[in-house]
C-alpha positions as CSV (number, residue, x, y, z in Angstrom):
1,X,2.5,4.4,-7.9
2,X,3.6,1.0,-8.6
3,X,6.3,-0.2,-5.3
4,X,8.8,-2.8,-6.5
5,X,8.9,-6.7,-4.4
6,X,11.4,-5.1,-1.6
7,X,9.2,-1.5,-1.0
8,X,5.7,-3.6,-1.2
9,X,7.2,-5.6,1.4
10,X,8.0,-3.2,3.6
11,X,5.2,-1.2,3.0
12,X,2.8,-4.6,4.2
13,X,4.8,-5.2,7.3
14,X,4.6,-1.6,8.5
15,X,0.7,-2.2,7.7
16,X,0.7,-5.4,10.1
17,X,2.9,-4.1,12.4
18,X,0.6,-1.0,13.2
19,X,-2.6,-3.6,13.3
20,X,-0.9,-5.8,15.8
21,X,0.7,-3.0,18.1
22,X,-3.3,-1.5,18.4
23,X,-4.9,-4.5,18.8
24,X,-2.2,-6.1,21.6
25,X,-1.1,-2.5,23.2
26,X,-4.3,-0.4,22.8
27,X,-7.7,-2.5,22.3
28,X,-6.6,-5.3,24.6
29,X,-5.6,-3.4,28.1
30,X,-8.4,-1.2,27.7
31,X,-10.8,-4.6,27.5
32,X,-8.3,-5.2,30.9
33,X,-9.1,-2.2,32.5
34,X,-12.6,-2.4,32.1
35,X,-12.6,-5.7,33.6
36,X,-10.4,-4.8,36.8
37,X,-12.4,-1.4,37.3
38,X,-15.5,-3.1,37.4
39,X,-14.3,-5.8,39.7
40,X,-12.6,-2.7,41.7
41,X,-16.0,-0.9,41.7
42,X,-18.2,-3.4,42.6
43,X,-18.3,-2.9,46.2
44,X,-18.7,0.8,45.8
45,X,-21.8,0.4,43.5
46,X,-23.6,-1.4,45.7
47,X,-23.2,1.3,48.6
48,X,-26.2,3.6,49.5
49,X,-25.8,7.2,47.1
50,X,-28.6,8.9,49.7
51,X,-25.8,8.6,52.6
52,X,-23.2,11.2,50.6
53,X,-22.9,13.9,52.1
54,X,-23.8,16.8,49.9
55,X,-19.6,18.4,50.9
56,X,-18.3,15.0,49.4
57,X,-20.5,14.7,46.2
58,X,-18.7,18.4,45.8
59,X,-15.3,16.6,46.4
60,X,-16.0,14.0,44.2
61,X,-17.0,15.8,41.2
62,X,-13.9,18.0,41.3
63,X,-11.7,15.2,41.8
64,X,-13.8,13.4,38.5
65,X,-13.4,16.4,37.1
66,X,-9.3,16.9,37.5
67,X,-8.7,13.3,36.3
68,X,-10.9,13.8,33.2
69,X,-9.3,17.0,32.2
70,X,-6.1,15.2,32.6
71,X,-7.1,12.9,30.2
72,X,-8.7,15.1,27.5
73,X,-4.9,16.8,28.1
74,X,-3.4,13.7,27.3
75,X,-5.7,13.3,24.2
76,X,-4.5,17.0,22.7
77,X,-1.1,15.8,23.5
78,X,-1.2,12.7,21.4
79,X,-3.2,14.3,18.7
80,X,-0.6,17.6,18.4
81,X,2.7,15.3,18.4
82,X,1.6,12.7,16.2
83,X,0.2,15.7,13.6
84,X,3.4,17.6,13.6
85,X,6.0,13.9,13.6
86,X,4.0,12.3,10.5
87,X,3.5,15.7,8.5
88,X,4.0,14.8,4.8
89,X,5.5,18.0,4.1
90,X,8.4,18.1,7.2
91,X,9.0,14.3,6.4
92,X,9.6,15.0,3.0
93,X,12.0,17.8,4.0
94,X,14.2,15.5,6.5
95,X,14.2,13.0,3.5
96,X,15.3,15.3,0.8
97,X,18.1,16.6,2.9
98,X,19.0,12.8,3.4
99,X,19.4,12.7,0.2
100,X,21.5,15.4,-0.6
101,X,19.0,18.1,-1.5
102,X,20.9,21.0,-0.4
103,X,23.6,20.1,-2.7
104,X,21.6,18.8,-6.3
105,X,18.5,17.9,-7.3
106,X,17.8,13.9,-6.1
107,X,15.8,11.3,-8.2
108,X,13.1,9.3,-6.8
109,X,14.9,6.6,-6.0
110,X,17.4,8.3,-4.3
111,X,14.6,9.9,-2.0
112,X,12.9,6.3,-1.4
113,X,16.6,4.6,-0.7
114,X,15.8,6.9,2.4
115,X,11.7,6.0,3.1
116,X,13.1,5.1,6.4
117,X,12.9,8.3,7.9
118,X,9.2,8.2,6.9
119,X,9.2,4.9,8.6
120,X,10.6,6.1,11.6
121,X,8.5,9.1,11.9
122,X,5.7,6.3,12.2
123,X,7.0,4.1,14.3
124,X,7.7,7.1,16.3
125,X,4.1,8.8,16.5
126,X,3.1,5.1,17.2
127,X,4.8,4.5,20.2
128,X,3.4,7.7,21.6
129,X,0.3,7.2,20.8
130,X,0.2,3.7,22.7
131,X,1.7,5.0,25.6
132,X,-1.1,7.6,25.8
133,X,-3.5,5.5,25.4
134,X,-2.3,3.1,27.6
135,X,-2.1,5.8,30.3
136,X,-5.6,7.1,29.4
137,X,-6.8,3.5,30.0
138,X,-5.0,3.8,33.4
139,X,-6.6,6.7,34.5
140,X,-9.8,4.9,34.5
141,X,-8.7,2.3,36.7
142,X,-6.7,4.8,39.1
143,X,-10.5,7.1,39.0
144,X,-12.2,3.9,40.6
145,X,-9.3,2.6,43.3
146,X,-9.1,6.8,44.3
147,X,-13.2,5.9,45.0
148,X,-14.6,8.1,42.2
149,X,-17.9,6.7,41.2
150,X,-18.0,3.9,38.6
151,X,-19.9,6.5,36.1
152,X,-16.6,8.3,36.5
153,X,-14.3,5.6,35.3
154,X,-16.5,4.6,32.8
155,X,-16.5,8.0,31.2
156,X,-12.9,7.9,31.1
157,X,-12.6,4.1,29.5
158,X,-15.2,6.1,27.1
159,X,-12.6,8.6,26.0
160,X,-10.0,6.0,26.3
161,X,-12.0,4.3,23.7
162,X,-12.6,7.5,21.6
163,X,-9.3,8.0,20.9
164,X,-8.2,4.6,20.6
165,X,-10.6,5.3,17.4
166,X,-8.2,8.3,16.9
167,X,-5.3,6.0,16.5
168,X,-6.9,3.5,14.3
169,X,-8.3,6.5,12.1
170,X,-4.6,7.5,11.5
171,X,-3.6,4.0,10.1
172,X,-4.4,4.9,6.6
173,X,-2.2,8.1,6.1
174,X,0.6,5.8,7.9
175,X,0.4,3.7,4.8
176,X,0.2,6.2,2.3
177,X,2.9,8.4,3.9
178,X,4.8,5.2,3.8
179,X,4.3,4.4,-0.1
180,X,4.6,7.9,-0.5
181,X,8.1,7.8,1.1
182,X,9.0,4.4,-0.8
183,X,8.2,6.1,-4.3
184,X,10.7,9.3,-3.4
185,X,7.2,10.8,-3.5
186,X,6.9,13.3,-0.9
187,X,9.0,15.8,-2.2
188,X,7.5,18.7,-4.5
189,X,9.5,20.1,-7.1
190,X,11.7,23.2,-5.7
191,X,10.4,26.7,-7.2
192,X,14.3,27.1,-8.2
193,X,14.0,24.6,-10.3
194,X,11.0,26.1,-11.9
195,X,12.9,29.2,-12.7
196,X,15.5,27.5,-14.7
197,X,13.0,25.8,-16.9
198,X,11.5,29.2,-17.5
199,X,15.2,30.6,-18.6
């Protein structure tokens, strides 16, 4: 699909903006939060681990345990809403009733004029998928000042990492979903339409 000057443009800047927002709001606080939770943890990994009693190793690994599952329910969360916000298929149903698709049959360029709603739809999953990860990054820290082991933070920066992977993974369907959008490409041809060709 060839874009013209004005689409390729927006197309690139959707591109950057998505680098930038992972790199300042989703690799950069987690490198943060590893930093603070090892400063946080650093008196506590230097304590004895023979003078636990065996009732608060138990207490420990319950509350490690609550704060990871919150996590991994965080994770499901981002991965569900971002899969059902940037489906191709319900984005190019929003954008062909833009259009005027209940009415007549739009051209191409009438469904890119609205490539914005694809564009939003991004922007949208984006945001939520920062915040997420942001909070999964938080966890960590929390885990450490609520004097979980270090171990136990650092398994949760490690998930917190994971699905920062998760986010940047998702990048490249952003930018064809976007160029699909831009080319009034994300609409398939109705099965009405079909039947009058047969007639």
């Amino acid at each position: 699909m060839k874009l013209g000057p004005v689409q390729e443009e927006k197309w690139l800047a959707l591109r950057h903006r998505l680098s930038y927002i992972w790199v300042v709001w989703g690799l950069f606080p987690l490198g943060i939060m590893f930093v603070l939770m090892l400063v946080v943890a650093s008196p506590e990994a230097n304590a004895d681990a023979g003078t636990v009693k065996q009732q608060e190793k138990l207490v420990t690994e319950r509350r490690a345990q609550a704060v990871l599952a919150v996590s991994a329910l965080l994770f499901f969360i981002g991965f569900s809403l971002d899969g059902r916000w940037t489906d191709a298929e319900r984005v190019g149903r929003r954008i062909l009733r833009a259009a005027g698709g209940d009415e007549f049959k739009p051209t191409r360029t009438q469904l890119g004029a609205h490539a914005d709603l694809a564009f939003g739809a991004v922007h949208r999953a984006v945001i939520l998928l920062t915040v997420v990860g942001l909070v999964m990054s938080v966890l960590a820290l929390v885990a450490v000042f609520a004097r979980l082991p270090l171990v136990n933070g650092l398994h949760l920066l490690a998930l917190a990492g994971v699905f920062q992977v998760f986010v940047v993974s998702r990048h490249p369907y952003y930018g064809e979903l976007a160029e699909a959008a831009l080319g009034g490409e994300l609409v398939e041809p109705d099965d009405e339409d079909d039947k009058k060709k047969k007639k």
